[in-house]
N, C-alpha and C positions, 0 to 999 in steps of 0.2 A: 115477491118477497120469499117464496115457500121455496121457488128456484135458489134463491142465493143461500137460504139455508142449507135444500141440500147440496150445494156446491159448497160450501163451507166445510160440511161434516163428512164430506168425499176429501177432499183435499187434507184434511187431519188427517185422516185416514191414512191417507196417503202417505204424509209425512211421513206419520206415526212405523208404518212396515218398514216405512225407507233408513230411518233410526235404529229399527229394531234388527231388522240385517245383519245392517253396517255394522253395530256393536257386538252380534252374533260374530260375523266375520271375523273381526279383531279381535274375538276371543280365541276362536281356533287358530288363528296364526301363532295370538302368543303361545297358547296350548303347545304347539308344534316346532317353537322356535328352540327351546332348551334341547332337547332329542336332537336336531341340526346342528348343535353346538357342541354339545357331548360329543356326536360320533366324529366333530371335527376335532375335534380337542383329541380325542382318545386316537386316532388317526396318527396327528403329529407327534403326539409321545409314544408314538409305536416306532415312527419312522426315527425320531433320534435315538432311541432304545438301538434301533441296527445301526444307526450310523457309529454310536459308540462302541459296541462290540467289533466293525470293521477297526476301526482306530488301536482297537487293545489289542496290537498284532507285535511279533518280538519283532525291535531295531535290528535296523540293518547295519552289523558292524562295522565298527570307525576305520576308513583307511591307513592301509599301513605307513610308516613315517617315510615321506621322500627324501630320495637321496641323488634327485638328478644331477645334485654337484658333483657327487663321487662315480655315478654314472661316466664324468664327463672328463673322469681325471685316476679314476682307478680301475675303472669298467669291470665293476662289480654291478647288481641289479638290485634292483630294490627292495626284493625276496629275502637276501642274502640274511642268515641271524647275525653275521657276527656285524654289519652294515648298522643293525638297527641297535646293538649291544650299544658301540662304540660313536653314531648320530655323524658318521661320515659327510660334512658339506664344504664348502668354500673355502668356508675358514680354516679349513686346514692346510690348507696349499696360498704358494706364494700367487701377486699378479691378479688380472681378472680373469673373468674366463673366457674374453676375447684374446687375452692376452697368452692364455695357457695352451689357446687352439695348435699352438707350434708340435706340444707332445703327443697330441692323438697319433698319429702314423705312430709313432714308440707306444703307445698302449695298446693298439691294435694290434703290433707285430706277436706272432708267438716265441720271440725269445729277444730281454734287450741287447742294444752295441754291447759287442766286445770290446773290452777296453785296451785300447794298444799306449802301454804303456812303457817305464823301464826304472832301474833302480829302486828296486824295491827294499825297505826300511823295516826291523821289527818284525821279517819275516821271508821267507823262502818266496819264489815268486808265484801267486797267486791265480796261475789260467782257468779257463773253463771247469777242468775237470777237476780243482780241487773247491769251484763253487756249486757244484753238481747237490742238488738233495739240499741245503741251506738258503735260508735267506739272507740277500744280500745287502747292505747300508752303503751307500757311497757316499762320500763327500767332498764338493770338490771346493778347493781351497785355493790361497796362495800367500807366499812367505810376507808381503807388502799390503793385505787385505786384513785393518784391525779387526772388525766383527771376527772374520776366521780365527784368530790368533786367541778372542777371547770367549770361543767356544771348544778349546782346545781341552779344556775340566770337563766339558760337558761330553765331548766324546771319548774320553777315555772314562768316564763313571758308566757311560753307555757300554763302549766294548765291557769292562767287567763284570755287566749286569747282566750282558745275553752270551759272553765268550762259552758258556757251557752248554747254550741250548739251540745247538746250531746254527747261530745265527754268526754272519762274518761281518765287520769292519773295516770299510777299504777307504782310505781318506789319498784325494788325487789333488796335487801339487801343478795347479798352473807353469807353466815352460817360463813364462816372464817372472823373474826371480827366484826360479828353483836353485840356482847355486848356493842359494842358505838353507838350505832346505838342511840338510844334514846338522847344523846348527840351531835351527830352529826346533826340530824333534830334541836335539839333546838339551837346548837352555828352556825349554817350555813341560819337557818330562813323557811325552808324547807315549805312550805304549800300544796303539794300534798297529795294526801295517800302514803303511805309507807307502805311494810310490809316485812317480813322476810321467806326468805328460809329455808325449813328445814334444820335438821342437814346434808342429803345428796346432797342437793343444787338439790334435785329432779326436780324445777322448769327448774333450768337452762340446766338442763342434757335432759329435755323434749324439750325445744327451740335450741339444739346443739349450746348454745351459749360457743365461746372459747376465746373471749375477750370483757372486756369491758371499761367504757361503751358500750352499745347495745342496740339498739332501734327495736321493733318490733311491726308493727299496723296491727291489725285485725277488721275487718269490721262489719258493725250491724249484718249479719247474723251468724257473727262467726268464719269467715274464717279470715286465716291468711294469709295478701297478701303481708305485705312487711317484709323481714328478713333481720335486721340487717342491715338496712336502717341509713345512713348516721347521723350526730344532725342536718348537716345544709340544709336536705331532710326530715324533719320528717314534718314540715308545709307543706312540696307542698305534701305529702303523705297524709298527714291527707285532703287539699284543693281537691285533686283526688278523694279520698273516699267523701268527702260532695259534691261535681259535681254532683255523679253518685245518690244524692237523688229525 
């Protein structure tokens, strides 16, 4: 009997430490658990603290406006101010630009076809050397071609708008039908120069022009920057070429 007593009061005992521990123990965890969560906590707000200041860094400047259309048709670059003034793209030229691929050899070249012409209208004859230093407007036309006929106001309010600021005028008269030609400058009022395509319409064969009217301006040095540029592009063409003085 005295046995099972003390084996009774051994075993409380027992318990009793194994209790007392335990609840020891899981005081100092929790004791120690807030300090583990601070230095974690204080840790991650340090670490977004930098990631924010990486962040607050100046933008990196907006790309300049493209102009690969005009690239591809006036071989001007992208850089260019007066490109970006004036927003040079597709739209300003006739056709697509599979279709336009025929003028590159003419914009590449350093100086366009000479025009082999004759009968020259409204003016003395016009060669190279009295286009030297000026920009050039051509336009190639024909006496049987209504569009042409009813942009004939539009190119003369043009010649008297740039005739003072070097810029020249030359409107070329298709070989098929040019014997009204002289008729048609006097009943339409025509004041540019005018002159006539050979009998092989050589000129227009040299400018791959395949419809018209057509507009193409060439620069004081000679070059030929826009093909078959638009009627209601030929002023901001001509305005791009007098910028670049």
């Amino acid at each position: 009997m005295k046995v099972q007593v003390v084996r009774l009061i051994t075993g409380g005992c027992i318990t009793f430490l194994i209790v007392f521990f335990s609840i020891y123990a899981m005081g100092s965890i929790s004791a120690n658990r807030p300090n583990h969560i601070e230095q974690k906590t204080e840790a991650l707000l340090q670490s977004a603290g930098e990631a924010q200041q990486e962040s607050a860094v100046t933008p990196v400047a907006e790309p300049e406006t493209s102009v690969s259309a005009a690239s591809d048709t006036s071989s001007y670059s992208a850089s260019d101010s007066a490109s970006k003034k004036f927003h040079i793209d597709g739209s300003w030229f006739q056709g697509t630009k599979e279709e336009r691929g025929r003028f590159a050899p003419l914009l590449r070249s350093q100086s366009a076809p000479t025009l082999s012409v004759k009968q020259w209208t409204n003016t003395t004859s016009l060669g190279p050397p009295d286009q030297e230093g000026k920009i050039v407007v051509i336009s190639f036309w024909s006496t049987w071609c209504q569009p042409c006929l009813g942009s004939i106001e539009f190119n003369n309010k043009l010649y008297r708008h740039y005739k003072d600021k070097d810029v020249t005028f030359i409107g070329v008269c298709a070989n098929e039908g040019s014997e009204d030609m002289s008729k048609i400058i006097e009943s339409k009022g025509v004041k540019y120069p005018v002159c006539r395509d050979l009998s092989s319409d050589k000129s227009i064969l040299a400018y791959e022009v395949q419809a018209i009217p057509s507009y193409f301006v060439v620069d004081r040095t000679g070059r030929l920057r826009f093909a078959d540029v638009k009627r209601d592009r030929v002023d901001d063409a001509i305005e791009y070429l007098l910028s670049r003085d």
